[in-house]
LOZA-37851 format. One record per residue (C-alpha): x, y, z. Coordinates in steps of 0.05 Angstrom, whole numbers, padded with zeros to 5 digits, always signed. Each point is the difference from the previous one (the first is absolute). Example, Ala and Ser with C-alpha at 12.3 -4.5 7.8 and 13.67 -1.06 7.14 Angstrom:
REM LOZA-37851
+00246-00090+00156+00027+00069-00013
***
This chain:
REM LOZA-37851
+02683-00830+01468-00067+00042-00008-00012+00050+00037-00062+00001+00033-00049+00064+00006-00014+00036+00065-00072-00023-00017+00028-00068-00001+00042+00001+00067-00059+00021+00043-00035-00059-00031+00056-00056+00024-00033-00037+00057+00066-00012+00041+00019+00060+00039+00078-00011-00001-00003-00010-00076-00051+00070-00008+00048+00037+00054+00077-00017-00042-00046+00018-00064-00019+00067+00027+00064+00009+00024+00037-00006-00064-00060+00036-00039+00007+00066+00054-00037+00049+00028+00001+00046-00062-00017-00046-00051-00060-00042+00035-00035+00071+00011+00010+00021-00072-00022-00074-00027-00054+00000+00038-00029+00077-00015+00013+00015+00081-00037+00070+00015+00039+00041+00064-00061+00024+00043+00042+00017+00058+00074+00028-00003+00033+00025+00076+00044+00050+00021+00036-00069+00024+00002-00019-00072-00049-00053+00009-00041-00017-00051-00068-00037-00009-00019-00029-00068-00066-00029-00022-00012-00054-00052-00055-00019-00034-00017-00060-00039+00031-00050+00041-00052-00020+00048-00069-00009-00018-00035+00057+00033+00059+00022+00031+00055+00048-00006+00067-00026+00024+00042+00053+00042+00077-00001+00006+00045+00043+00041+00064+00021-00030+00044+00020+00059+00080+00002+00008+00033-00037+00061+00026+00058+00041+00067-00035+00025+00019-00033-00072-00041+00051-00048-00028-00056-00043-00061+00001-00030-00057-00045+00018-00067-00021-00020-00050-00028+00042-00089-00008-00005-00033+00030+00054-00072-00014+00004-00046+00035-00051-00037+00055+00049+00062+00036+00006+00005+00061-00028+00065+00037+00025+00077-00022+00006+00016+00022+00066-00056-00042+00028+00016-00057-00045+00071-00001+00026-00025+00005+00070-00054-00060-00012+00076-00033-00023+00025+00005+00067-00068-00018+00035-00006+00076+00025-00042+00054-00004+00003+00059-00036+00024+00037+00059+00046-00052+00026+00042+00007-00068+00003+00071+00003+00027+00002+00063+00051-00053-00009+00024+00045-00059+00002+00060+00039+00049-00030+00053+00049-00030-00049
***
């Protein structure tokens, strides 16, 4: 079976197809593959990549985050204005900046 590019996966049109694709590829490798640039690295060990040459005009943005309870490693697009990973991961649980502190704080 070929193995498909990360270039390639964000270009599949059916979402469950792109998501087991990304899956498989991981987190690592579609940020290497795709010449990912960290602009924002947390204390939290968030971090917020930026990459070009995807979108026309655009730059794509990707949080790379770890699940707290299993300590996986996930990657998700956040919408291009953002600029740090704390308040990426906060616009991930529909909170503000502030909000997400705080709930990090208590636990």
């Amino acid at each position: 079976a070929k193995q498909l590019s990360a270039k390639e996966i964000l270009e599949l049109k059916d979402i469950e197809q792109r998501y087991i694709a990304l899956k498989i590829l991981g987190a690592e490798r579609l940020l290497n593959e795709l010449n990912a640039e960290l602009i924002s690295e947390t204390k939290r060990g968030n971090q917020l990549y930026s990459i070009k040459n995807i979108l026309k005009d655009k730059d794509l943005k990707l949080l790379k985050y770890k699940c707290p309870s299993t300590a996986r490693e996930y990657v998700k697009f956040v919408p291009n204005d953002m600029i740090n990973a704390d308040i990426a991961q906060a616009w991930c649980f529909s909170l503000i900046e502030e909000e997400y502190k705080q709930i990090l704080i208590e636990t």
